[in-house]
C-alpha positions in Angstrom: 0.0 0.0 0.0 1.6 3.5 -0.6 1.8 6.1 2.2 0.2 8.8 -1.2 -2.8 8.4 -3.6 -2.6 11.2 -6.0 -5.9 13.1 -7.7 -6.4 13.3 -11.3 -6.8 16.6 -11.3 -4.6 19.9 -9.7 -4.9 21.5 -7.1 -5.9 24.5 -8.7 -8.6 22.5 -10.9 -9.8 20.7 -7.8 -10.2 24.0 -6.0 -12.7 26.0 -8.8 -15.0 23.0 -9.0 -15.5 22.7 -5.7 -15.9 26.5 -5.3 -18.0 26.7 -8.2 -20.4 23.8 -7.7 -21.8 24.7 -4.4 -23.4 28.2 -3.1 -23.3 27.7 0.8 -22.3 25.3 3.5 -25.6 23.5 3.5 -25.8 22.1 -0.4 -22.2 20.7 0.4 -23.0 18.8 3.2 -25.8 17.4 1.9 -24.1 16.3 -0.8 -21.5 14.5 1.6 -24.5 13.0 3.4 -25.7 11.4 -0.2 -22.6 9.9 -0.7 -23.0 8.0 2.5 -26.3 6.9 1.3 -24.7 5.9 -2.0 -22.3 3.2 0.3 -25.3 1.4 1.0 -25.4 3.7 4.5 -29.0 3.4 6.1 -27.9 6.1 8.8 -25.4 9.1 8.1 -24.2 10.9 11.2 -23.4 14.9 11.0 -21.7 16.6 13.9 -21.1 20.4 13.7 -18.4 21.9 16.9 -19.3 25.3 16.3 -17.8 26.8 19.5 -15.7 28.8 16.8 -18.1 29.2 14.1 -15.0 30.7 11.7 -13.1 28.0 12.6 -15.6 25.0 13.1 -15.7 21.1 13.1 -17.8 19.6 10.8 -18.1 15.4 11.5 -19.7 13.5 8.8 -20.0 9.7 9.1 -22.0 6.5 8.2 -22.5 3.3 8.4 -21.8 2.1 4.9 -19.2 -0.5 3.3 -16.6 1.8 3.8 -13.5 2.2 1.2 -10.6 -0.4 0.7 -7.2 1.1 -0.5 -8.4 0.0 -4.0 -11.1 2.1 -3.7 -9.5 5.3 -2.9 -7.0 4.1 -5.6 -9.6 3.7 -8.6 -12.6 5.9 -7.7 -12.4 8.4 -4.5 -9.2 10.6 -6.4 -10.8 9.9 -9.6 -13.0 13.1 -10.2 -15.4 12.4 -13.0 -16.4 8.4 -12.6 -19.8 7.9 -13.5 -20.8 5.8 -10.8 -24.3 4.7 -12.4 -22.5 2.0 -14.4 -22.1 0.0 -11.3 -25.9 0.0 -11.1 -25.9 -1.8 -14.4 -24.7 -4.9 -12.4 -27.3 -4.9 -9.6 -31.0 -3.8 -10.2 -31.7 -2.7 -6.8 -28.7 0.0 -6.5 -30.3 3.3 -6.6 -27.0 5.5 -6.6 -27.8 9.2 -6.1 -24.7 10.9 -7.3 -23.5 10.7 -11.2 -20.6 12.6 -11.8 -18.1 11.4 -9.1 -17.7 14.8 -8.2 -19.7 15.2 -5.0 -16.7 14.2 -3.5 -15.1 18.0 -4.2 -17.9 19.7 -1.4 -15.5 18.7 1.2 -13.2 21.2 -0.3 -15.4 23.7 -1.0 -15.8 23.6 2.6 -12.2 22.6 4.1 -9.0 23.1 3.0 -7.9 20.2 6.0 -9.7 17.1 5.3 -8.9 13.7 7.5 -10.7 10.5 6.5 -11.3 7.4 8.4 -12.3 4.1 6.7 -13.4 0.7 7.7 -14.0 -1.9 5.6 -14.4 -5.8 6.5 -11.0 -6.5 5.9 -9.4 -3.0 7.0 -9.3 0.2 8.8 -7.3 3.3 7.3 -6.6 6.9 7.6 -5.8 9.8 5.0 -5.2 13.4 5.0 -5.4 15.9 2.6 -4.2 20.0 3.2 -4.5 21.3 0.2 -3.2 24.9 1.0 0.0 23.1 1.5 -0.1 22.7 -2.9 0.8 24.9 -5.8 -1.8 25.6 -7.6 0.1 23.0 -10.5 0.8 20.5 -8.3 -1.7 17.6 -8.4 -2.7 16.9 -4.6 -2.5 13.6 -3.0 -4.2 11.6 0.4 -1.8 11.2 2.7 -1.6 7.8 4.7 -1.9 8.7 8.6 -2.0 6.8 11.8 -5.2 6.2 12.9 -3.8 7.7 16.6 -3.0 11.1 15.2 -6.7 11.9 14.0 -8.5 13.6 16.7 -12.2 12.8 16.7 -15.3 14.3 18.9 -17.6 12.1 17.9 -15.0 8.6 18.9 -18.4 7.0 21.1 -20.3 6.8 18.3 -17.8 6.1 15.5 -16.8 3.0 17.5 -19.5 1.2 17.5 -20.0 1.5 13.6 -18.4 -1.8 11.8 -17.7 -0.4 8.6 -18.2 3.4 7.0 -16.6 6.1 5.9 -16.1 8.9 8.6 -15.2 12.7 7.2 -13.6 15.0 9.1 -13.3 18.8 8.3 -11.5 21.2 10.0 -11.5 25.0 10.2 -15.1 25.6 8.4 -16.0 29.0 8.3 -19.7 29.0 9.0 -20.2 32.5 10.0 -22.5 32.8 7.5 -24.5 29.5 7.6 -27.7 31.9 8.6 -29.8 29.4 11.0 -30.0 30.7 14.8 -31.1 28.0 16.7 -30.6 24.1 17.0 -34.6 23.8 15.7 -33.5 25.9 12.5 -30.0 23.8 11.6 -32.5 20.1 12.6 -35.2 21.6 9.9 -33.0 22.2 7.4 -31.3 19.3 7.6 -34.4 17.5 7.4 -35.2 18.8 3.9 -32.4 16.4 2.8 -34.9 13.7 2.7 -38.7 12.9 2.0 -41.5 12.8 4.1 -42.5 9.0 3.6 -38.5 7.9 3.8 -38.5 5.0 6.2 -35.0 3.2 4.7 -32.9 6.3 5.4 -31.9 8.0 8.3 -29.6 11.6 9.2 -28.4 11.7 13.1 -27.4 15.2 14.5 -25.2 16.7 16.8 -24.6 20.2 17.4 -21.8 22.1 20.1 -22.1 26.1 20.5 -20.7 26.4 23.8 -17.6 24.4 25.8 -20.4 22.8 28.0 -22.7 21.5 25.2 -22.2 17.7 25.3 -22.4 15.9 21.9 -25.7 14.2 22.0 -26.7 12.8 18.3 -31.0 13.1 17.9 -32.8 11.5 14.9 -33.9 13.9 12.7 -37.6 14.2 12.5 -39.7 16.2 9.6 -42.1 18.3 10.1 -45.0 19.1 7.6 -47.8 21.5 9.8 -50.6 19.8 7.6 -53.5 20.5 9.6 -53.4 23.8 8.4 -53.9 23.0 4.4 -57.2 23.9 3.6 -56.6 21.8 0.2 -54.0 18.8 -0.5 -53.3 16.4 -3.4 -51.5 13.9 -2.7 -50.5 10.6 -4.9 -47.5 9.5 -2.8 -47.1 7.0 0.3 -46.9 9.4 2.8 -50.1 9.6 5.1 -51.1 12.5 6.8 -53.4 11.4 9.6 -57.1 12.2 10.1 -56.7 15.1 7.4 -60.1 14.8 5.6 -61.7 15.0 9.2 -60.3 18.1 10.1 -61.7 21.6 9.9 -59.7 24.9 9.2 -59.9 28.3 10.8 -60.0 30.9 7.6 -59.0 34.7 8.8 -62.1 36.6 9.2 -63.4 39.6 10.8 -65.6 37.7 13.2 -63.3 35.0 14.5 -65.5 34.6 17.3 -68.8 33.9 15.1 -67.7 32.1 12.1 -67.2 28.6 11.7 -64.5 26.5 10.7 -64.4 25.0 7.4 -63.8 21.3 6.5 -60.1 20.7 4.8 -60.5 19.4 1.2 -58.7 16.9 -0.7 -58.2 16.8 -4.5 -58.4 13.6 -6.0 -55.2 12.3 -7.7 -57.4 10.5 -10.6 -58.3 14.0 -12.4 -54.6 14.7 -12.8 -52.3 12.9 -15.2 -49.3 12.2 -13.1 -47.7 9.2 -15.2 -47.2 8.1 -18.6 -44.8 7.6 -21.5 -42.6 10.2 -23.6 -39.9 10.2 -26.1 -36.9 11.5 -25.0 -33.0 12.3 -26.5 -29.9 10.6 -25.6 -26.9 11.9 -25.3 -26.4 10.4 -28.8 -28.7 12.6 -30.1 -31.0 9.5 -30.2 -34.8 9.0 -29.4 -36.1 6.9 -26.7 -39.0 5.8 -25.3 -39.8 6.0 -21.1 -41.8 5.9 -18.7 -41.8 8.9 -16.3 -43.9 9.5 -13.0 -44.4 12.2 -10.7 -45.1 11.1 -7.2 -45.6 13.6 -4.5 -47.5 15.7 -2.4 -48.7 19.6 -2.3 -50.5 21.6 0.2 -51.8 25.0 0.4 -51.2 26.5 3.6 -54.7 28.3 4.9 -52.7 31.2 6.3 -49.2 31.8 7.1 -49.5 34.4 9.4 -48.0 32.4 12.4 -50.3 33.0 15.2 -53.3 32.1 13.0 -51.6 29.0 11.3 -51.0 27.5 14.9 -54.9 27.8 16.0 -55.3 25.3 12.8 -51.5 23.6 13.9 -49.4 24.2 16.7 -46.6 22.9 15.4 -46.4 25.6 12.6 -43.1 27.4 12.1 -41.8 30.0 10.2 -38.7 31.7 10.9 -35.5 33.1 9.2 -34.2 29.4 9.8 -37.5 27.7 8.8 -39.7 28.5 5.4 -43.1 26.0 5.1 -43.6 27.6 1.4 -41.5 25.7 -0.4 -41.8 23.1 -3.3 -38.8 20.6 -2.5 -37.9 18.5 -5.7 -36.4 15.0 -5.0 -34.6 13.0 -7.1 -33.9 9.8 -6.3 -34.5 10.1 -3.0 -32.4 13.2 -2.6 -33.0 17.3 -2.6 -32.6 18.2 -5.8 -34.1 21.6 -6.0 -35.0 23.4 -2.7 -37.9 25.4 -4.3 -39.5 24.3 -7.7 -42.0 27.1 -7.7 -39.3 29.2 -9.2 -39.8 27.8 -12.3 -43.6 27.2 -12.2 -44.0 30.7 -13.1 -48.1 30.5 -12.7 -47.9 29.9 -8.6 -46.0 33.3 -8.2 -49.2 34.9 -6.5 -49.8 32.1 -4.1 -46.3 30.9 -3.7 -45.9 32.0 -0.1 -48.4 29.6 0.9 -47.9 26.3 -1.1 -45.9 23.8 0.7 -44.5 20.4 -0.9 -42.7 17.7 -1.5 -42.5 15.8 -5.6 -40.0 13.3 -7.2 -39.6 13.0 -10.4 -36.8 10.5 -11.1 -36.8 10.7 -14.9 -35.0 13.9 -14.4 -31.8 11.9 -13.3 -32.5 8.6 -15.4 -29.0 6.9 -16.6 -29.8 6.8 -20.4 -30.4 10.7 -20.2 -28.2 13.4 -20.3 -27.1 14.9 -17.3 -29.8 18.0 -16.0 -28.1 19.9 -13.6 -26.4 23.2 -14.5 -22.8 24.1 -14.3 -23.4 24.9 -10.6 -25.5 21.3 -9.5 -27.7 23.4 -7.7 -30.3 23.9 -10.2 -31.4 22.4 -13.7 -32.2 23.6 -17.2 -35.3 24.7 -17.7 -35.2 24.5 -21.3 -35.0 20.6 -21.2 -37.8 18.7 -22.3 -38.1 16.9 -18.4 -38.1 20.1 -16.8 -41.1 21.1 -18.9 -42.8 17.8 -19.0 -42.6 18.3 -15.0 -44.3 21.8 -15.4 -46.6 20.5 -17.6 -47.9 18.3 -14.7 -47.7 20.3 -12.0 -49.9 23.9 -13.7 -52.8 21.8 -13.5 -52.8 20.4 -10.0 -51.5 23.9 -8.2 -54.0 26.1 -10.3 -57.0 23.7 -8.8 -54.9 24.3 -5.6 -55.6 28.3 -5.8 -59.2 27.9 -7.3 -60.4 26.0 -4.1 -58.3 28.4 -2.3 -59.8 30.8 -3.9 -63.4 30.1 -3.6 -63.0 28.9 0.3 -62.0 32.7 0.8 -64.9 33.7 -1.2 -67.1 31.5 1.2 -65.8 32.8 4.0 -66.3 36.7 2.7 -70.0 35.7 2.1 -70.7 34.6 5.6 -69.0 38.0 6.3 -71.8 39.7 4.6 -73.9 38.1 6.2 -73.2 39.2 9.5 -72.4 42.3 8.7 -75.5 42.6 7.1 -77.5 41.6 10.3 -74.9 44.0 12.3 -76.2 46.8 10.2 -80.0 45.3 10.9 -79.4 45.6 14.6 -77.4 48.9 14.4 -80.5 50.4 12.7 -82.8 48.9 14.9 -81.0 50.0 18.0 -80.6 53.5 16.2 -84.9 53.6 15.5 -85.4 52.6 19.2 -83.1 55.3 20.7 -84.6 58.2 18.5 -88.4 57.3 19.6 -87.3 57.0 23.1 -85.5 60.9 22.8 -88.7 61.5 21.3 -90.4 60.0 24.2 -88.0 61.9 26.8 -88.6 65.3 24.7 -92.3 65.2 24.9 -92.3 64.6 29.2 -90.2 67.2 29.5 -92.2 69.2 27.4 -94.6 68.6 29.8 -92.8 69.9 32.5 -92.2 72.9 31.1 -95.7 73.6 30.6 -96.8 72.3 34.1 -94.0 74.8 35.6 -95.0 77.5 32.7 -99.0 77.6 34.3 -97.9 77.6 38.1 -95.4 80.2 37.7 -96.5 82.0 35.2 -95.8 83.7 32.1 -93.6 86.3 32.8 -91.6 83.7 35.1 -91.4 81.3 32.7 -89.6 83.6 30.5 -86.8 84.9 32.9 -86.3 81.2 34.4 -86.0 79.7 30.5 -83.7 82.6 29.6 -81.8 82.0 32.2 -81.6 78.3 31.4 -80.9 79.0 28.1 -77.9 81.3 28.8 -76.1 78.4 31.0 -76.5 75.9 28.9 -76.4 77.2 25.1 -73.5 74.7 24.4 -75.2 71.8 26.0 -77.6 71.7 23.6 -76.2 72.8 21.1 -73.8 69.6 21.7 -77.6 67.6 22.1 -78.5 68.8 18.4 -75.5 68.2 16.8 -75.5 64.7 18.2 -79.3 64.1 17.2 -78.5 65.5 13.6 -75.7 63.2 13.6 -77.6 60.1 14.9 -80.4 60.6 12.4 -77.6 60.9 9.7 -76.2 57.7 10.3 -80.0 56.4 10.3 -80.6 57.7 6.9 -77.4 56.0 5.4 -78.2 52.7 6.9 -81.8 52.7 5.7 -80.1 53.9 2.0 -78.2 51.0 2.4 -81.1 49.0 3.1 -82.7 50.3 -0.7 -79.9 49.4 -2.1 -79.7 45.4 -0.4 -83.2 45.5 -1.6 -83.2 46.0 -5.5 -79.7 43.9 -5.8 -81.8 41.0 -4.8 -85.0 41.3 -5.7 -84.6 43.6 -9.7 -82.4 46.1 -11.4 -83.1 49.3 -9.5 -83.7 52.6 -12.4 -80.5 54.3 -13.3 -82.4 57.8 -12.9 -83.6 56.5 -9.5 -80.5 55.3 -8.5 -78.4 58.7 -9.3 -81.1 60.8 -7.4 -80.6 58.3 -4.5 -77.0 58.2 -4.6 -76.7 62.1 -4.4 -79.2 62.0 -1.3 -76.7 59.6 0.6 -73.7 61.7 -0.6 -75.2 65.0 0.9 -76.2 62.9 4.0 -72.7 62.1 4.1 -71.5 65.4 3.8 -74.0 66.8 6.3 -72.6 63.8 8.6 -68.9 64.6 8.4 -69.8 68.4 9.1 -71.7 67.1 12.5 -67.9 65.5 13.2 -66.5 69.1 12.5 -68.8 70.7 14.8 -68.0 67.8 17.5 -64.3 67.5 17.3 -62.7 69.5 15.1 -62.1 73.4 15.1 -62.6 74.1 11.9 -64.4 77.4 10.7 -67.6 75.9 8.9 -68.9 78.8 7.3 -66.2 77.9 4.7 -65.9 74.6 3.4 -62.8 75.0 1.5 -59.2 76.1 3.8 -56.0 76.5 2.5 -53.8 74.3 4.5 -51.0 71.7 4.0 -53.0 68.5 3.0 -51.1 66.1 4.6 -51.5 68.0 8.9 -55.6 67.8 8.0 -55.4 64.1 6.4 -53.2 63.2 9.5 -55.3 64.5 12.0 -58.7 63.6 10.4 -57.6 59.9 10.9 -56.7 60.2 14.5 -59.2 62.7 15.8 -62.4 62.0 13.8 -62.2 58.6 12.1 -63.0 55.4 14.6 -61.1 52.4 13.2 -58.5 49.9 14.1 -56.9 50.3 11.3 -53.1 51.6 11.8 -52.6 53.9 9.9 -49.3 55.8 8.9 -49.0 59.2 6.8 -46.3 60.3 4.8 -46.0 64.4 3.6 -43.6 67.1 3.7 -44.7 69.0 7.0 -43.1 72.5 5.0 -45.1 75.6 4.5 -44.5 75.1 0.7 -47.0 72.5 0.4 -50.1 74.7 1.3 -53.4 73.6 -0.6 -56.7 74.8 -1.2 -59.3 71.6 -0.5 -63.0 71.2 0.2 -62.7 70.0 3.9 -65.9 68.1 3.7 -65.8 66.2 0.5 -62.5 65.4 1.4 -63.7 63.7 4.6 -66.1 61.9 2.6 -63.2 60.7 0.4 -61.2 59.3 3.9 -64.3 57.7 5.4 -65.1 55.4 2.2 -61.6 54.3 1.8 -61.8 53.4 5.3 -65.1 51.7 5.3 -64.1 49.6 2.4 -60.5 48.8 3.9 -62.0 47.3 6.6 -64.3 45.3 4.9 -61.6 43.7 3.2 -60.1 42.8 6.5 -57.2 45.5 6.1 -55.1 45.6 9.3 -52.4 48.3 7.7 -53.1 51.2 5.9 -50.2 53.7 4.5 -51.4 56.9 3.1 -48.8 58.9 0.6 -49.8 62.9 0.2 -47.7 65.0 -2.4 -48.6 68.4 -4.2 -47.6 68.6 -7.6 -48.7 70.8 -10.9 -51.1 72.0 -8.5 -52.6 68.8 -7.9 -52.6 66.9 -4.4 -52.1 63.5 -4.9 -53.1 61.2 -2.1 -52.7 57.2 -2.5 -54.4 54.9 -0.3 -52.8 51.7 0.0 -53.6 48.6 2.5 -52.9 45.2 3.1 -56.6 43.5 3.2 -57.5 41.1 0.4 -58.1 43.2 -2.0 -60.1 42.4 -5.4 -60.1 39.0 -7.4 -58.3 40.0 -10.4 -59.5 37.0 -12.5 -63.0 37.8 -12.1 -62.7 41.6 -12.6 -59.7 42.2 -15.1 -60.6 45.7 -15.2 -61.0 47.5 -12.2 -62.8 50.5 -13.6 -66.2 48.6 -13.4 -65.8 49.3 -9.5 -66.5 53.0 -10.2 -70.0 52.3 -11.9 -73.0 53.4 -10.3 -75.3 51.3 -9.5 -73.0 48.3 -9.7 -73.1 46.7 -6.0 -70.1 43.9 -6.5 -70.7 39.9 -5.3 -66.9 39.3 -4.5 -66.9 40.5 -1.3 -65.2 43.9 -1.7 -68.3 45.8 -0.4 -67.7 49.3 -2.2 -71.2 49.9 -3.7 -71.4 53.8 -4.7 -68.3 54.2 -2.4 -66.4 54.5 -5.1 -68.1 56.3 -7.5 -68.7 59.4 -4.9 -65.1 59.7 -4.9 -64.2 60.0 -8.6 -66.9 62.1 -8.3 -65.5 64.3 -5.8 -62.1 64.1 -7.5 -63.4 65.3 -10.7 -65.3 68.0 -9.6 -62.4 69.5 -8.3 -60.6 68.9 -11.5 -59.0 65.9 -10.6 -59.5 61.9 -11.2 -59.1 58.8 -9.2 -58.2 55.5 -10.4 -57.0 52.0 -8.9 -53.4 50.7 -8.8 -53.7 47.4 -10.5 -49.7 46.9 -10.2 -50.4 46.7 -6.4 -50.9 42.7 -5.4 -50.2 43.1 -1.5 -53.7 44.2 -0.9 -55.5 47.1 -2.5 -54.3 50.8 -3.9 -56.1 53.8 -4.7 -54.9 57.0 -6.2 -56.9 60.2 -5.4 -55.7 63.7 -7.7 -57.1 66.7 -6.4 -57.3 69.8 -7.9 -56.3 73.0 -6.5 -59.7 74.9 -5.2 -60.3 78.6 -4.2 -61.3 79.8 -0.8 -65.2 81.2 -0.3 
């Protein structure tokens, strides 16, 4: 046996493929853990001593056949073996690796590598510093005792018969991104599928010079039980799923039920089948293909909601549930496959799941992965064939998502609807009982009036009167304001009424629509008189926009919406603005955000030629963009919209407004985190 096994290669050559094939700690290592697999290792064993995180340990071993020195000889320093044509001999070999290059993410982690090897009939140990090299020289393993190779993980080492055990030294993984022990056991179970039972990955991890090395099985963990829709044609089982029932976000979590989970049936997709493909030869071939797998759509992934539907959700900077993992043969091959489904981009954060598709990695093939092994071309025909699949199952996916929401927005209006009732009700009942309160007191007065007299009627009212003039004027104001709302409930009401039972008259409608906007603008006046200080025998000031907008929200408006305003505070930005239309334009965006279940709202004000223009934006659900393409049809009058949105003639009174200041309003349909308006104001003159 000689004391050096040279590598085929340089050291310069050996160093830019292993820096170029890998992206970050984590690919490498699972690409050292799939070699372990490929030596017929059920269990692979990864210790990380990351007491000096620049200068870490990283332990990978396994329980496989091990190497003999022929081995190391003929295949380990050989870069470029295609290990499939060993499969050729035994049917039931599923090798993962191809190339015979996985071998090079040991230096694209460590320049200090010290291997370990036991077979049945011996027990080795090599060593390779590569920074000791030229970059011409060709770098060799370097026979050492046994004695001089320090181990941390000796206990459990020894009681493995034969494997290969890897030891790197000084790892810099300051940048390896998890922050706790649950993060690094996560990720590292993405190096396997669900429904493995064959293979298993044993962790150990040191921070601190007290941590004791303690290997745990890693366990995956899928947070099914919040899906509100699966498919699912592969073995894995998740229990009880089609009995459970899922919490949708709602304005009335309190109220609303929970809806049953629903499962798409794997018999209306075709998952399977045959297709002709080209050799490397340039030939055509004929082969079967199947994708097996599982995909969920997460109900929410806001993380307190998720965990009323399952506890054991996580989502962290370590941990990300919306992710399609691609497997081939058995290992990661892609981390998130919805990059190249380009079709799932508006639901991508909340599709979780797992697919193998080994015809991406079949030996009669080409090779699929890029340059870099961390991703494939998407311009092969397997890649597309794959897409091809997939579009079908994850658009049902979002239509059932889609229509549960819709469901759920329904019952919404429903309550709502009977709020309102109630509201109005409660509203009737408190005006006939001031009605009822006015006419005793009436009484009273006249009772006192004849006892005392007319003359001392007069001097005891005036007195009265003189006291307490802003008591009721406060009293008026707050009836006025009272019957107001009343009004705008009961148009409401009118409105409910024709949508369901006929088309109401346009001319009807319009002559309606301008009664509720006065009574709006007679309402938000009533507000002035309450709480602002505003001098209401002129509408229109001549102010900075942005102060008035600013403190509308905080002093008038009542809403749990938070709300943040951005505007140059400067003198220069003075604007002349209809103080009551421009309340009615703020209350209707409210009213309508809040509707949608908008928690955020961020309101941009900026004056230019001579125009203020404000934009609304917030993060509810905003409108279903493949049932209303063009969002114009939400200005309409007399349109009263079934998709939950709720703006009736909101809308419409505001381009209104807008344009009779000279202005427009319009929605942002670029804006897909919830819903954007843009108000343009023109520049009005003071009365």
């Amino acid at each position: 046996m000689e004391n050096k096994i040279f590598f085929n290669f340089s050291y310069l050559a050996l160093k830019l493929l292993g820096s170029g094939l890998y992206s970050n700690p984590w690919n490498a290592i699972s690409e050292l853990v799939a070699n372990g697999f490929d030596a017929e290792a059920d269990k692979v064993f990864i210790h990380i001593h990351g007491i000096n995180k620049e200068h870490s340990t990283v332990e990978i071993f396994d329980n496989g056949k091990g190497m003999s020195y022929q081995d190391l000889v003929e295949k380990y320093v050989f870069v470029g073996r295609n290990k499939r044509l060993e499969d050729l001999n035994d049917s039931n070999i599923r090798t993962l690796g191809r190339k015979g290059i996985g071998k090079l993410a040991t230096l694209y982690l460590s320049n200090n590598v010290q291997i370990i090897t036991k077979t049945d009939s011996d027990l080795s140990g090599w060593s390779l510093n590569i920074s000791e090299y030229n970059e011409d020289d060709r770098p060799a393993l370097v026979n050492t005792p046994i004695e001089e190779i320090t181990l941390y993980s000796n206990n459990e080492w020894n009681q493995i018969i034969t494997g290969v055990f890897i030891r790197l030294n000084d790892v810099n993984l300051t940048g390896l991104g998890e922050k706790t022990l649950a993060g690094l056991k996560n990720r590292l179970s993405d190096f396997y599928l669900l429904d493995n039972k064959d293979r298993k990955i044993a962790f150990s991890y040191v921070e601190t010079e007290n941590d004791e090395i303690k290997f745990e099985d890693i366990e995956k963990n899928v947070a099914y039980r919040n899906f509100c829709v699966l498919f699912n044609n592969s073995n894995t089982i998740f229990p009880n799923y089609l009995s459970q029932r899922i919490k949708m976000q709602n304005k009335y979590p309190k109220i609303l039920q929970d809806y049953p989970a629903q499962l798409l049936s794997s018999d209306a997709f075709e998952t399977s089948g045959v297709a002709k493909f080209t050799t490397e030869n340039q030939k055509e071939i004929e082969k079967k293909y199947e994708m097996k797998g599982w995909i969920g759509l997460h109900t929410t992934i806001n993380q307190t909601n998720a965990r009323e539907n399952d506890p054991t959700f996580l989502k962290n900077r370590a941990t990300s549930p919306n992710r399609l993992r691609l497997y081939v043969r058995g290992k990661l091959a892609i981390e998130n496959f919805l990059d190249y489904i380009k079709s799932s981009q508006a639901f991508s954060n909340y599709i979780e799941g797992e697919i193998s598709f080994d015809i991406l990695d079949d030996n009669d093939l080409p090779d699929i992965a890029t340059a870099n092994r961390q991703q494939i071309s998407e311009k092969d025909s397997r890649v597309q064939l794959l897409i091809n699949i997939l579009n079908p199952i994850i658009t049902k996916l979002i239509q059932t998502r889609v229509a549960l929401a819709k469901k759920v927005r329904n019952d919404e209006e429903l309550i709502e609807k009977k709020r309102l009732d109630e509201i109005s009700i409660k509203h009737e009942e408190e005006l006939a009982q001031s009605n009822r309160e006015k006419e005793q007191v009436q009484k009273e007065k006249e009772q006192i009036s004849a006892e005392l007299g007319v003359r001392k009627q007069q001097v005891e009212l005036l007195a009265k009167g003189l006291r307490k003039d802003e008591t009721r004027l406060a009293d008026a104001i707050h009836t006025i304001q009272k019957m107001c709302v009343t009004i705008d409930k009961k148009i409401v009401r009118i409105f409910n009424t024709f949508n369901q039972n006929k088309s109401m008259p346009v001319k009807f409608y319009r002559e309606v629509s301008t009664i509720k906007l006065y009574n709006r603008k007679s309402l938000i006046m009533t507000k002035y008189a309450f709480k602002g200080k505003y001098n209401l025998r002129s509408k229109i000031i001549n102010q900075n926009i942005g102060i008035f907008i600013n403190q509308y929200v905080k002093i008038m408006l009542e809403t749990s919406i938070k709300t943040d305003v951005e505007f140059d505070p400067s003198e220069n930005t003075l604007f002349s603005f209809d103080t009551t239309s421009l309340g009615i334009i703020i209350e209707n965006v409210y009213s309508n955000s809040e509707k949608s279940g908008a928690q955020v709202m961020n309101i941009d004000v900026d004056i230019r030629d001579n125009k203020a223009i404000l934009v609304f934006a917030d993060n509810g659900n905003g409108y279903e963009r493949d049932l209303f393409p063009d969002p114009e049809v939400f200005f309409e009058l007399g349109i009263k919209h079934s998709s939950g949105m709720g703006y009736g003639i909101g809308l419409h009174h505001i381009r209104e407004i807008a344009k009779e200041s000279g202005g427009s309003a319009y929605i942002d349909t670029n804006y897909t985190e919830g819903f954007k308006l843009v108000v343009e104001l023109g520049n009005r003159k003071e009365d």
